[in-house]
C-alpha positions in Angstrom: 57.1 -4.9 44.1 57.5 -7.8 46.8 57.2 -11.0 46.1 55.0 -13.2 48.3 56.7 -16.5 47.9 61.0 -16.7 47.4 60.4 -20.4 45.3 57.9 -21.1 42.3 55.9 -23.6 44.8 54.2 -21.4 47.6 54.2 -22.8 50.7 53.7 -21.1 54.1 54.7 -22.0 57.8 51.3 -23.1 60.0 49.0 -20.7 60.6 45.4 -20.4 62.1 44.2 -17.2 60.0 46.4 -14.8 58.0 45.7 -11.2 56.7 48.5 -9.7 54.1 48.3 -6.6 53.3 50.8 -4.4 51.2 52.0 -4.1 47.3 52.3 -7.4 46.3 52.1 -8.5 42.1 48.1 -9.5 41.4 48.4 -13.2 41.2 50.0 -12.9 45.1 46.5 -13.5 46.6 46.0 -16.7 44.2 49.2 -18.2 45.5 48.6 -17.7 48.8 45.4 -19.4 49.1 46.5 -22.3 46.8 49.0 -22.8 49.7 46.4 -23.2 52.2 47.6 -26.5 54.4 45.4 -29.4 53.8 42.2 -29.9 54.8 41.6 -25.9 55.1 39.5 -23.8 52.9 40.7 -20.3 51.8 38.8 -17.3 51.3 39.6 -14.5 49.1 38.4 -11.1 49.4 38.0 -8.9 46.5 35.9 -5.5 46.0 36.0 -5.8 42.3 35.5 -8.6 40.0 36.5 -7.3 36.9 39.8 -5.7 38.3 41.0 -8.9 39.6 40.7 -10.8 36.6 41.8 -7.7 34.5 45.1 -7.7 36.6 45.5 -11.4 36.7 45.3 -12.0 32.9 47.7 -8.4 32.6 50.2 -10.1 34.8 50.5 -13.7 33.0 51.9 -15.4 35.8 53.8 -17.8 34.4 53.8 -20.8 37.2 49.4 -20.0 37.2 50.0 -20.2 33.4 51.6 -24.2 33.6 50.4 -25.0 36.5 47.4 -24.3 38.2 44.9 -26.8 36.4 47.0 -29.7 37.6 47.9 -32.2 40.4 47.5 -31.1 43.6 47.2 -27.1 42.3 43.7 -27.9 40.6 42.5 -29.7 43.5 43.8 -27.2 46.2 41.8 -24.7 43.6 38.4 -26.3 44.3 38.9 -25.3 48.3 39.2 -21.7 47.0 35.8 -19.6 48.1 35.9 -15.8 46.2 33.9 -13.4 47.6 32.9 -10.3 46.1 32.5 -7.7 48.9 31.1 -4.0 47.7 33.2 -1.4 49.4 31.0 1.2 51.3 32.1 5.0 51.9 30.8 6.4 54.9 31.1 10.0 55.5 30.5 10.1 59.3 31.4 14.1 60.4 30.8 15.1 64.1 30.4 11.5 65.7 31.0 11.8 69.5 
């Protein structure tokens, strides 16, 4: 499985917006908005609310684990908006 960050603190190179995409561990999307530069806000996408946290709490990321309820973590954390976005199948045959 990749890793999204090489170092325990997650930081990223400047960016205006940012879509990852690929098989990354579950707490990958937590990290990468709690690197968001300062100022920002980060939004996280998720179709199901109960998998995430399933996944999260299956994973026990241990650097979430010690650290994300202090410093600069917990207060990057507050500029962290989850939405919960329903996935829609749409069987469209015969569209010209």
């Amino acid at each position: 499985m990749a890793r999204m960050f090489s170092t325990p603190d997650p930081s990223l190179p400047p960016y205006i917006s940012l879509i990852v995409q690929g098989d990354y561990h579950p707490s990958a999307p937590i990290h990468m908005c709690l690197s968001v530069p300062t100022g920002a806000k980060a939004l996280l996408l998720s179709s199901a609310r109960q998998t995430l946290i399933r996944s999260l709490r299956e994973y026990n990321d241990e650097w979430l684990l010690t650290d994300s309820g202090t410093g600069n973590t917990c207060h990057s954390s507050s500029k962290v908006d989850i939405l919960l976005v329903p996935i829609f199948v749409c069987g469209c045959h015969g569209v010209t």
